[in-house]
C-alpha positions as CSV (number, residue, x, y, z in Angstrom):
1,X,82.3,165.0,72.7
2,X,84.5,163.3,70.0
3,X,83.0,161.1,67.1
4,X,85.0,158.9,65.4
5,X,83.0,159.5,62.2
6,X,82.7,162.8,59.8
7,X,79.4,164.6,60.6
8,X,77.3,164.6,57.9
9,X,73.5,163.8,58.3
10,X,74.2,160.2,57.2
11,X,77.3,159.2,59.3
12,X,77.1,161.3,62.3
13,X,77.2,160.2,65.9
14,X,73.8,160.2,67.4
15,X,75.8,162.2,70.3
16,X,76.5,165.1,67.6
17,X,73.0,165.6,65.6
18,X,71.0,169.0,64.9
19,X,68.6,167.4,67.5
20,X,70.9,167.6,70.4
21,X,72.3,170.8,69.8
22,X,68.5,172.5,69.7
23,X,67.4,170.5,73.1
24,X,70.6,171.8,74.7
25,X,69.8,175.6,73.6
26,X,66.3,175.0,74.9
27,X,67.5,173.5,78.2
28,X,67.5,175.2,81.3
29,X,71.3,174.4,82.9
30,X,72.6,175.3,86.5
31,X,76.0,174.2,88.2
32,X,75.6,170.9,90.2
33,X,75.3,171.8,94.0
34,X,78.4,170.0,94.5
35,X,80.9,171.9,92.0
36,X,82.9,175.0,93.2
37,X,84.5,177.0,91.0
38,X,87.7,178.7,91.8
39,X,88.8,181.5,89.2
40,X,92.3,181.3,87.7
41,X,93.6,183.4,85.4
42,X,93.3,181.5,82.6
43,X,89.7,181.3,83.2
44,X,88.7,178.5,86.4
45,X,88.8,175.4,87.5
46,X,85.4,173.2,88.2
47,X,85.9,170.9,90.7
48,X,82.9,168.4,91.8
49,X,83.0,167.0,95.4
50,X,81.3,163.9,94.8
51,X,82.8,162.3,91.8
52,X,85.9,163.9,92.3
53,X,86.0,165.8,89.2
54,X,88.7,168.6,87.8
55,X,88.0,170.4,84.7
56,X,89.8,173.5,83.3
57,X,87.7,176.2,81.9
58,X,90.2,177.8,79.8
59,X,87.8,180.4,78.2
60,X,86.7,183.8,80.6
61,X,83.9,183.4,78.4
62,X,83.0,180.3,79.5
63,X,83.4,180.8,82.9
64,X,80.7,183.8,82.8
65,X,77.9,181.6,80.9
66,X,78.8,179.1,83.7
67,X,77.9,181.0,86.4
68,X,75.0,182.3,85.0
69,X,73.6,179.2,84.8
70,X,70.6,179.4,86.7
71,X,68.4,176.3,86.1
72,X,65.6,179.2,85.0
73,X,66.9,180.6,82.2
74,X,67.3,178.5,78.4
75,X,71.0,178.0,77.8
76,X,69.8,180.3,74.7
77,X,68.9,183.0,77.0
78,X,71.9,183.0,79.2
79,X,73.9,183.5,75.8
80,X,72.8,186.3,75.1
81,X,72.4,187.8,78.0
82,X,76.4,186.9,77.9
83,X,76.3,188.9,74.7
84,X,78.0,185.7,73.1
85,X,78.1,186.0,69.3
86,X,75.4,183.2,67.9
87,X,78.3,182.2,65.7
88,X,80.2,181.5,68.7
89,X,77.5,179.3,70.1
90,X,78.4,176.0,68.8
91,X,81.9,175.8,70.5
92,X,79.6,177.1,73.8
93,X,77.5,174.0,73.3
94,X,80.4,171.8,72.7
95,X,81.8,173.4,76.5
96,X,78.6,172.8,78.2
97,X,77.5,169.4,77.0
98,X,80.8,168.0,78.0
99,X,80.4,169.8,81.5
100,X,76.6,167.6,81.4
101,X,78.9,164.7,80.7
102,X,81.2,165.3,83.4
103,X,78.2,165.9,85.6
104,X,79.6,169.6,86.8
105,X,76.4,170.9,85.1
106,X,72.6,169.2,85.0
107,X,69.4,170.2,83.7
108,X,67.5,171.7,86.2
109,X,64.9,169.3,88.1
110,X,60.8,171.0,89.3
111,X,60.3,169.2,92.3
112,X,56.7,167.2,91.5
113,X,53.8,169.3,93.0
């Protein structure tokens, strides 16, 4: 996501606080049923069937914490099961928060009892 302001604790978007980032590593992710991904060799392309979505994945990297996404496991969890570097992990948060906004990736939903 883009801000139009610096980040600093005073002027930051809402969209881009400390707060977000922790609730996204604590959230358990999984591909939206209707996104295929189709591997390219610059990484893949995500495409959703029902809004009509294309998005380039242009990392390998992000392709693989992608598909391990399994609505289970903390986004946390899947990153280092990824053996992604933890100072890699903010650009991996950036990735996957503007795959929630593109709706190619949702927080996994427990059906009510």
């Amino acid at each position: 996501m883009n801000c139009s302001s610096r980040r600093s604790r005073s002027t930051g978007c809402a969209a881009s606080t400390d707060v977000d980032v922790v609730s996204l590593l604590d959230s358990h992710l999984e591909l939206d049923s209707q996104v295929a991904l189709r591997p390219e060799p610059f990484g893949a392309l995500a495409y959703h069937y029902g809004n009509r979505k294309l998005i380039f994945l242009k990392h390998p990297d992000v392709v693989r914490v992608v598909r391990e996404l399994d609505g289970r496991t903390s986004l946390a969890d899947v990153l280092r099961r990824c053996d992604v570097a933890e100072r890699r992990w903010p650009a991996f948060e950036s990735a996957l928060a503007s795959l929630t906004e593109s709706e190619m990736l949702h927080e996994h939903q427990v059906a009510p009892g």
